[in-house]
N, C-alpha and C positions, 0 to 999 in steps of 0.2 A: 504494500500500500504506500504510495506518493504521498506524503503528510503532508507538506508545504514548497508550493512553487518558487524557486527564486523572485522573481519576480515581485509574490506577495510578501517576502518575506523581507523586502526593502521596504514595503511600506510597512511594517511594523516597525521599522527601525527610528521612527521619529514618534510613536504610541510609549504610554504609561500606565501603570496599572493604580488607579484611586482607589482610595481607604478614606471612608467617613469618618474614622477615628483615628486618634492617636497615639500609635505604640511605644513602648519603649522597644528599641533595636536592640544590637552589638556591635555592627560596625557604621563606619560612612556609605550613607547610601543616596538616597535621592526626596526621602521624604521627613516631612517635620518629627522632632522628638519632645516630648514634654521634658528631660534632663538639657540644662543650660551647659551649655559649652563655649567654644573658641570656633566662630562662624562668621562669614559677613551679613549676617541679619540682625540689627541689635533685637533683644527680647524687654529687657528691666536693668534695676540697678539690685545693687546691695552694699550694706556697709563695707567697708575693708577692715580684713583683719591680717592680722601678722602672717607673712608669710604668700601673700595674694600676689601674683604679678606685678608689677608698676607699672605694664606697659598697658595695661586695660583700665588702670585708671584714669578716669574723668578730669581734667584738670579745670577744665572750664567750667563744670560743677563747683569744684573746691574754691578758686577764686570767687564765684559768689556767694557757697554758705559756707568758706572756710571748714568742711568737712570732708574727708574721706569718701569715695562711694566708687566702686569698681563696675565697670560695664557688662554687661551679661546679654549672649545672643541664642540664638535658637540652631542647636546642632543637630545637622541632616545624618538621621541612619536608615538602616535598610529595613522594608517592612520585609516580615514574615508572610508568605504565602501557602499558601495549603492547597492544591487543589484534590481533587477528590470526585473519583469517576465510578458512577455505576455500572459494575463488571455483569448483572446478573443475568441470570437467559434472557430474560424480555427486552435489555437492549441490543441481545445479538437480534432483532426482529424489523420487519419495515423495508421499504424498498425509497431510500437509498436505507442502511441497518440503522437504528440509531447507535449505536457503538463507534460505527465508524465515523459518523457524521462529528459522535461527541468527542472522540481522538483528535480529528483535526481543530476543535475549537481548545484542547488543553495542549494541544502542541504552540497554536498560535499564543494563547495565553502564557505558557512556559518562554514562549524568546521574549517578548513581549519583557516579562518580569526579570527575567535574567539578564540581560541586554539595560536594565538601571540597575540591576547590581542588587536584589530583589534577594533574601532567604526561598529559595523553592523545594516542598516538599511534593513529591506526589505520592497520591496514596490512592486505592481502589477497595471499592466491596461490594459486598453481596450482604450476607447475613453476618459477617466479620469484618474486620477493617484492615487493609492490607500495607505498609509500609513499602514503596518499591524505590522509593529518594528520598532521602532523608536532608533536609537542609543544605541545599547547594547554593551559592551563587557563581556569578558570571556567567560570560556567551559561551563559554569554552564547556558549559557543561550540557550544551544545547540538545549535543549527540548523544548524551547518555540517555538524555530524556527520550529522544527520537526513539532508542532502541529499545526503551522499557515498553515503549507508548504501541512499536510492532509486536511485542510478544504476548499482550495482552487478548486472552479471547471471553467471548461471554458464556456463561455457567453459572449456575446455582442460582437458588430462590433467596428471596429480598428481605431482607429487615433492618429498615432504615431506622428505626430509633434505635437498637441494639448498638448498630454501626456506628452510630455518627454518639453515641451514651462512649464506648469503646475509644473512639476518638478523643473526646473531650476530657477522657481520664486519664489519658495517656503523655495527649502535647502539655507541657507546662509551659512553652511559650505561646500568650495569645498574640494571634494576627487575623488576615485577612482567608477566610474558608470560603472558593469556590465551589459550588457543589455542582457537579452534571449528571442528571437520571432525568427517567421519563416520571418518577413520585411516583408510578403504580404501586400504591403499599398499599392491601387489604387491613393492615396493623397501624396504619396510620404514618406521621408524620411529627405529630406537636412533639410527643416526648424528649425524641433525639433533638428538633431543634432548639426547647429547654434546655438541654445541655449544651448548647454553645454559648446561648447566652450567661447563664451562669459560670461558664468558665470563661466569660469576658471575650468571644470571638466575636470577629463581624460576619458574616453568613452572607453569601450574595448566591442564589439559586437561580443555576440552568437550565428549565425542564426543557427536555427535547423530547416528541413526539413526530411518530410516522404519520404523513397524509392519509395511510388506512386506517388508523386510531381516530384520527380528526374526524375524515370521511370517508366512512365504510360504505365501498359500493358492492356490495354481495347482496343477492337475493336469494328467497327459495330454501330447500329445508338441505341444513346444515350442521356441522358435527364440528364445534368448538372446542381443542386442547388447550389447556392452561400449559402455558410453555415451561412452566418452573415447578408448575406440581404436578404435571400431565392428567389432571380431572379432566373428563370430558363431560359434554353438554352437549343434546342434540336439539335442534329447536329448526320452528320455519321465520325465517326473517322476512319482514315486511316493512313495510313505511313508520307504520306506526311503532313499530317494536326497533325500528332505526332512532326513532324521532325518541324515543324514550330514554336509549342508550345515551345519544348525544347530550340532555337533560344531563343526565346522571353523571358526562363528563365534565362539562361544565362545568357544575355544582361542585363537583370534586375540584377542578380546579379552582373556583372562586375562591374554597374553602383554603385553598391552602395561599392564594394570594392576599386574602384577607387577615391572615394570619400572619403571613409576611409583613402587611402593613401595621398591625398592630404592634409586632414586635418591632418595628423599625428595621426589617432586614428588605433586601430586594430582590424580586421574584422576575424575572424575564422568562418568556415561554416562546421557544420556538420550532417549528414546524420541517424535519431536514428536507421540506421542497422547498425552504428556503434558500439561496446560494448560498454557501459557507462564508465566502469573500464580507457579504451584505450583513450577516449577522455579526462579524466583529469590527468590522468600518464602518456598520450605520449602527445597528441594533444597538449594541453591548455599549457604543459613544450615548445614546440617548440614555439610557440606563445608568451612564456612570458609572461602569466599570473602568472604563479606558478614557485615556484621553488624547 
């Protein structure tokens, strides 16, 4: 599989990865830090105390209230990135897969954050949470990503609160969690994403969905497998029993973008008859992931 054309991969080269919030890092990176440092943005002062540099003090402060007071700016480090890919059967599914559709959007995402010097984790799951990078930065780690991002296939049934509960107990550094699935959870959703928030992440959700999910053009009596628990259903589909389904996806969806908005996290939902190109040069910029 072709992840990324040259081509595209120049226009990423001038993209950043936004964070609503602000982290503490570890090194110099590209975005604000709440610890004061040695930067050209001033932030505040502080008194002087023994032992402060002299060359950050204020002098033209001092000549007016004859006091001490050291300057203080705002030190750029790297945000912490997370992304995190739903491996399970149901995104091996769909024509284009969504699997694959959602590869190319955390490969784009991965240069993207590597490329400012970006902490990049990726991780995958299913009904467990999978470590496959662990805290990388820079461009030079672009390959590694690529390779992880080819050996990946989809398998096993979904439990995203378990996953994403597993996750949040494991990173002790919060940052920025990506998440790409299509949310088909029968178990729901809220739990797991209770857990990012309480362990201080910011959460920004992918859902990707097939054009036959959206709109299913099947009629006539038919024999439904569940892809990850292989139950079947036989039924005759009709208009009205189409018109029901699409209700019920909806509503599923609202539910969970409603809940996104509640908690303050961000929910983007896309479609892989979307171009890939379009979804992270237009979508994901209106969205405010990128900029």
């Amino acid at each position: 599989m072709n992840l990324l054309e040259p081509e595209f991969i120049k226009k990423l080269e001038y993209l950043s990865i936004l964070s609503r919030k602000v982290f503490k890092g570890s090194l110099k990176g590209e975005h604000k830090s709440k610890k004061k440092g040695i930067s050209p943005e001033f932030s505040d002062y502080r008194n002087y105390t023994i032992g402060d540099d002299l060359r950050y003090i204020d002098w033209n402060l001092y000549g007016r209230l004859e006091k001490l007071f050291l300057k203080l700016f705002l030190e750029e480090e790297d945000l912490y990135v997370y992304l995190l890919l739903d491996t399970s059967a149901s995104m091996d599914w769909g024509d284009p897969k969504k699997l694959d559709y959602s590869i190319k959007v955390i490969a784009a995402l991965g240069y993207i954050a590597l490329n400012n010097m970006d902490r990049v984790s990726l991780m995958r799951f299913d009904s467990n949470m999978y470590c496959e990078i662990n805290s990388v930065r820079g461009k030079g780690q672009f390959l590694n990503l690529v390779q992880n991002l080819q050996s990946i296939k989809g398998k096993d049934s979904t439990n995203l609160n378990e996953a994403l509960k597993r996750f949040a107990l494991r990173i002790s550094k919060p940052g920025l969690v990506i998440i790409i699935s299509d949310f088909l959870d029968e178990k729901g959703f809220e739990q797991g994403l209770k857990f990012l928030l309480y362990r201080k992440f910011e959460p920004f959700l992918i859902q990707v969905l097939a054009p036959q999910e959206l709109n299913p053009e099947i009629n006539g009596n038919i024999k439904l497998i569940d892809i990850e628990t292989n139950l079947t259903k036989e039924l005759t589909l009709n208009q009205t029993l189409i018109a029901f389904y699409k209700k019920n996806l909806n509503n599923y969806i609202d539910r969970l973008h409603n809940f996104c908005n509640e908690k303050g996290y961000q929910h983007i939902i896309s479609s892989t008859s979307l171009p890939f190109d379009n979804l992270i040069l237009n979508t994901l910029r209106r969205g405010e992931l990128i900029r």
